[in-house]
C-alpha positions in Angstrom: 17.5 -14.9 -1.6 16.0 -12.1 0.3 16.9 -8.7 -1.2 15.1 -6.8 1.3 12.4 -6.6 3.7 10.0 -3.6 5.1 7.1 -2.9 7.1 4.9 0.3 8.3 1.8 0.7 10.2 -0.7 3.7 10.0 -3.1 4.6 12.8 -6.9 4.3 11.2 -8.1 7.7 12.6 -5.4 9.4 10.9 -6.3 7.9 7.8 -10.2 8.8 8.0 -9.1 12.4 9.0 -7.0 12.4 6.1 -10.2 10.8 3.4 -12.7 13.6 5.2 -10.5 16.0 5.0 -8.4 15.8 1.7 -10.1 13.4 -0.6 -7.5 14.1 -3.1 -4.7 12.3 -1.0 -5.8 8.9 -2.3 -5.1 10.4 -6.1 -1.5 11.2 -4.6 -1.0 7.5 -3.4 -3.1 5.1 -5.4 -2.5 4.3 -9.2 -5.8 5.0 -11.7 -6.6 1.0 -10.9 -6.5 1.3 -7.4 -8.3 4.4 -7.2 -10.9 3.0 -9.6 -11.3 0.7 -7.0 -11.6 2.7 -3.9 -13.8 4.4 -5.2 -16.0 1.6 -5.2 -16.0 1.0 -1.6 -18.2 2.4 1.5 -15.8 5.2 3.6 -15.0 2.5 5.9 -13.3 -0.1 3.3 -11.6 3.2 1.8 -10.2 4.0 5.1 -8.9 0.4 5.2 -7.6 0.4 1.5 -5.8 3.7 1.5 -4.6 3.4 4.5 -3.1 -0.4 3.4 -1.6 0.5 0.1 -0.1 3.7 1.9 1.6 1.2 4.3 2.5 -1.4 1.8 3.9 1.9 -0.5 5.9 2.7 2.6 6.8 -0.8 3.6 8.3 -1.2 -0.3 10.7 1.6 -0.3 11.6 0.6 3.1 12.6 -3.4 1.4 14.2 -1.2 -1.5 16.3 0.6 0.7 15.4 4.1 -0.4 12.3 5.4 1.4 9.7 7.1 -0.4 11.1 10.1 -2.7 13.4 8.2 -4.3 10.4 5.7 -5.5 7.0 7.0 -5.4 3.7 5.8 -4.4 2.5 5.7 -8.2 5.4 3.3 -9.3 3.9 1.1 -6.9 0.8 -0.7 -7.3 -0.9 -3.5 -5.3 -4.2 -4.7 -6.6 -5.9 -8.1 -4.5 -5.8 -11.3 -6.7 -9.3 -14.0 -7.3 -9.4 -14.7 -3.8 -8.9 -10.9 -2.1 -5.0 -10.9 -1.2 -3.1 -8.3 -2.1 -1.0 -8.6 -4.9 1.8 -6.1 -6.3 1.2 -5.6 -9.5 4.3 -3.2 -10.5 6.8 -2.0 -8.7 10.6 -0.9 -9.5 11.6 -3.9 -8.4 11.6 -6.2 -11.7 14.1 -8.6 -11.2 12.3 -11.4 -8.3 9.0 -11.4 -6.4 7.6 -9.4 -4.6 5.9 -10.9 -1.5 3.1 -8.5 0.5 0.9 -8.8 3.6 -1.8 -6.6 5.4 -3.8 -6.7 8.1 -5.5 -4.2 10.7 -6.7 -4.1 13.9 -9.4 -2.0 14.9 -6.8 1.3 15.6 -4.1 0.2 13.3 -3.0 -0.7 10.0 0.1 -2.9 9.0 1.8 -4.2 5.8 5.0 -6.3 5.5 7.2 -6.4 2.0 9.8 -9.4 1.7 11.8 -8.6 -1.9 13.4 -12.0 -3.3 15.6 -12.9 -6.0 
């Protein structure tokens, strides 16, 4: 059964303003594992991952029914499995699975969240 579902998009630019300008934004959203990995990437992958693990973070509390203040962005964390998909790897939500896509043009950023139980 579906407990909930959300989605959010985030422009790019935004995003890349945001990583120039305030490189301690992506401490604010991502957990130590996903900022461990970020920090890994060239600026153009980190635009890409912050700005899709902001969405998906978004996207969850949507699915949960809350919004983001009454869950935040480090309770959520979504890692990418063997093959490079995301996964979310803990969330609030412990009692079903927790389904999550995202994908980007080249302006735009989008993540979906189904919850089922």
């Amino acid at each position: 059964m579906i407990k909930g579902v959300g989605i959010d998009a985030v422009e790019k630019e935004r995003i890349a303003q945001i990583v120039k300008e305030k490189p301690r934004f992506a401490a604010r959203i991502l957990t130590s594992n996903e900022l461990a990995y970020y920090e890994q990437l060239s600026f153009h992958r980190q635009v890409e991952f912050l700005g899709g693990r902001f969405a998906c973070k978004e996207a969850f509390s949507k699915a949960w029914g809350t919004g983001i203040g009454k869950v935040g962005f480090q309770e959520i964390e979504v890692l990418t499995n063997e093959l490079g998909a995301p996964i979310v790897t803990n969330s609030p939500f412990q009692s079903g699975c927790v389904h999550v896509s995202i994908t980007h043009t080249q302006t735009t950023i989008f993540a979906q969240i189904i919850l089922e139980e």
